[in-house]
C-alpha positions in Angstrom: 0.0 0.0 0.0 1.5 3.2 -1.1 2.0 5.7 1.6 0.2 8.9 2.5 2.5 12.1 2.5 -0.2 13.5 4.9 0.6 16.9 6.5 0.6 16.3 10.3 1.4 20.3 11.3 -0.8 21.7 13.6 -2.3 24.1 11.1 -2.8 21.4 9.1 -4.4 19.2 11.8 -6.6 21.9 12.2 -7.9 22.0 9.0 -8.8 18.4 8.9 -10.6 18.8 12.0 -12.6 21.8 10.6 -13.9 19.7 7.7 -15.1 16.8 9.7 -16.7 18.8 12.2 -18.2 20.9 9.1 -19.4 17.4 7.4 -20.7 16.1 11.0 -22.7 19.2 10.8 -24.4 18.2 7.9 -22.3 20.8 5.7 -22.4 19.6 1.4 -18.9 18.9 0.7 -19.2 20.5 -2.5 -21.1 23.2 -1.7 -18.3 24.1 1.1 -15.6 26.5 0.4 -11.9 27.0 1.3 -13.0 30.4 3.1 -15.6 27.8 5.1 -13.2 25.3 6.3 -10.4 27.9 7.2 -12.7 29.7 9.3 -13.6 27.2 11.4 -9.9 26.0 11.9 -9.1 30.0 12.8 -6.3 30.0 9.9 -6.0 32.1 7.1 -6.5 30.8 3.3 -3.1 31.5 2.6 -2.1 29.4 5.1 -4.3 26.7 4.0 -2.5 26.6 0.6 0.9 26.5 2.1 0.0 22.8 2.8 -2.5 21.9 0.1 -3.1 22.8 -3.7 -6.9 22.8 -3.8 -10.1 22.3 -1.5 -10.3 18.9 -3.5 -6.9 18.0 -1.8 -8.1 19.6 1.5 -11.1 17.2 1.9 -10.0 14.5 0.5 -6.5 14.8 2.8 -9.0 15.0 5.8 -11.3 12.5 5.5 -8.1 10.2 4.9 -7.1 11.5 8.2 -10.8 10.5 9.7 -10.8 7.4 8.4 -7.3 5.9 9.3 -8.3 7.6 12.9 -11.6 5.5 13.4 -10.3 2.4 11.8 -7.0 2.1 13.7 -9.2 2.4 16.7 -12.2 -0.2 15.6 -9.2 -2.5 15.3 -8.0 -2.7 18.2 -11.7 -4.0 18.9 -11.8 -6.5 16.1 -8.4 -8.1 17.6 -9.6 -8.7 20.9 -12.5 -11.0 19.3 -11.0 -14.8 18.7 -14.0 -15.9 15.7 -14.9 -13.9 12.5 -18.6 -13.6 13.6 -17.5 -12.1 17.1 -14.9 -9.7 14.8 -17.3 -8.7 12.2 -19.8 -7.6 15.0 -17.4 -6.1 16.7 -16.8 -3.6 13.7 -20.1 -3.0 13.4 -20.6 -2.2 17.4 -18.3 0.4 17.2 -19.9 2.3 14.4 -22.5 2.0 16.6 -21.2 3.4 19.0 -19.8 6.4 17.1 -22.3 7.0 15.1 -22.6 10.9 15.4 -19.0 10.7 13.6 -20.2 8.4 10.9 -20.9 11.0 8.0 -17.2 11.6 6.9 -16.3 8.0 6.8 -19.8 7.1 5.1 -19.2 9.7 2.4 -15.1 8.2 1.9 -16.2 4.9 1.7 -18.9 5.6 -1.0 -16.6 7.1 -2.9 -14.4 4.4 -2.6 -17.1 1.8 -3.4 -18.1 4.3 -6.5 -14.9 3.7 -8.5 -15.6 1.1 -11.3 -12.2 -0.2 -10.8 -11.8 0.0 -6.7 -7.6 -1.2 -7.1 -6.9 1.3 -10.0 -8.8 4.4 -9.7 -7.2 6.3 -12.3 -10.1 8.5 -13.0 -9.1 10.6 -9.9 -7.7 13.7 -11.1 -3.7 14.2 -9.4 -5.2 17.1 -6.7 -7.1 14.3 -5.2 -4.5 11.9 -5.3 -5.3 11.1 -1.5 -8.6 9.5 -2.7 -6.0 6.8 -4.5 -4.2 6.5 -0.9 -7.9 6.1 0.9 -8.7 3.4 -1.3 -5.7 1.3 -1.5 -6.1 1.7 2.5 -9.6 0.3 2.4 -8.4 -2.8 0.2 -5.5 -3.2 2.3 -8.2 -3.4 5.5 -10.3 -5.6 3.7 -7.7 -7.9 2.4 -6.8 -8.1 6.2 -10.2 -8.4 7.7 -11.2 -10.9 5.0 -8.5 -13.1 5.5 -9.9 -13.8 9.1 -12.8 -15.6 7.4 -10.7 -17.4 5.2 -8.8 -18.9 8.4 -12.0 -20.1 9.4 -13.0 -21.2 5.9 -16.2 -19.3 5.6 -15.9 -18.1 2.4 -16.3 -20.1 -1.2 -15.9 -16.8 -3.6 -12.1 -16.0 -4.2 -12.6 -13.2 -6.4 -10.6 -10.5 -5.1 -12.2 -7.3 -6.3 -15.6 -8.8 -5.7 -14.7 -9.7 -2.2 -13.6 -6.3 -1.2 -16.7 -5.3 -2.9 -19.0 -6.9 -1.2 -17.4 -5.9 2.3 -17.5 -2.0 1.6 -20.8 -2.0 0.3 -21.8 -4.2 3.6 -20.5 -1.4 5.9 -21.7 1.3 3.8 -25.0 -0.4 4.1 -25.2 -0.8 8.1 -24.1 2.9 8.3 -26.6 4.3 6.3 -28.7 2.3 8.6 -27.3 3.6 11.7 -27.2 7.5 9.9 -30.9 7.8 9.1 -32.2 5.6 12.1 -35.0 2.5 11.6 -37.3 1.4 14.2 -35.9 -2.2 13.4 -33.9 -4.0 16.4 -30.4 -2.9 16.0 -28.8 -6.6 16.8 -31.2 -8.0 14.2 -30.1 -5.6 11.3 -26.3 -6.6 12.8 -27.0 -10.2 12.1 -28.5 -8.9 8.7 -25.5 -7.1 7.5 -23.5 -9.8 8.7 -25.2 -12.8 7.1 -25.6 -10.6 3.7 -21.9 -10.6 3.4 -21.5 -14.5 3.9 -24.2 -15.4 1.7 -22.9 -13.0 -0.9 -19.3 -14.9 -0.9 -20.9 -18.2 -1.0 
């Protein structure tokens, strides 16, 4: 997996942290301008372009940041569980339990799970080259979480791109679920996403 040349400066930190909070909000990413987000992190816009070329570069940089953040964290979680079942719920509890941080990572892993070609993206334009970092990340989880099931020989497909697939859309799918609310009990749709992604691989 190539490696992100993330800023990590304070000022740059900041920015991140402005456009996540901005998205939590319920801010349109498009709609948002560079003016908006360096605002919020109490920076001028000059100093925003010291680190980045565009806003493209600035929110996709960010929600990069977001989403190594959560995931490093959810797995811890999915390590401490000993069977794939008890791991794959486990990933799922902790959206959960985050939930009110959900959007940027939603929106990310959509946009992932929108290129036709998820291992060679090469419609991305070079501004948003951390879109290409994101989602050779997200295969790189997937390949990892996936092979827990394999150890446990759960799965018949052994298609890669379908596989990785099938597990982003799976997430995506419980965290629309968890975004817009249902009146449906919250382990049964767990067991539901779950179960979708076996049979979908068998």
């Amino acid at each position: 997996m190539r490696e992100t040349k993330m800023p990590m400066s304070e000022k740059a930190i900041a920015i991140y942290e402005a456009i996540i909070a901005l998205i939590n909000e319920g801010e349109d990413v498009n709609a948002m301008t560079v003016g908006d987000i360096t605002n919020r992190a109490g920076i001028g816009k000059g100093t925003a372009y010291e680190y980045f070329k565009s806003k493209d570069e600035m929110v996709e940089t960010a929600l990069f940041y977001n989403i190594v953040r959560q995931i490093e964290t959810a797995k811890t979680l999915v390590m401490s569980e000993y069977e794939f079942h008890n791991k794959f719920r486990a990933l799922l509890d902790y959206m959960e339990g985050n939930k009110d941080q959900i959007r940027p990572f939603i929106w990310m892993m959509r946009r992932a799970g929108n290129s036709i070609d998820i291992l060679n993206a090469g419609n991305l334009s070079a501004e948003c080259s951390e879109m290409q970092v994101c989602i050779n990340y997200l295969v790189g989880l997937a390949d990892w979480f996936i092979a827990f099931a394999d150890e446990e020989g759960l799965l018949k497909e052994k298609n890669h791109d379908f596989r990785v697939s099938v597990l982003l859309s799976q997430i995506v799918q419980y965290g629309f679920y968890i975004h817009f609310g249902s009146t449906q009990d919250p382990e049964e749709v767990k067991e539901f996403i779950y179960q979708g992604f076996i049979k979908q691989l068998n």
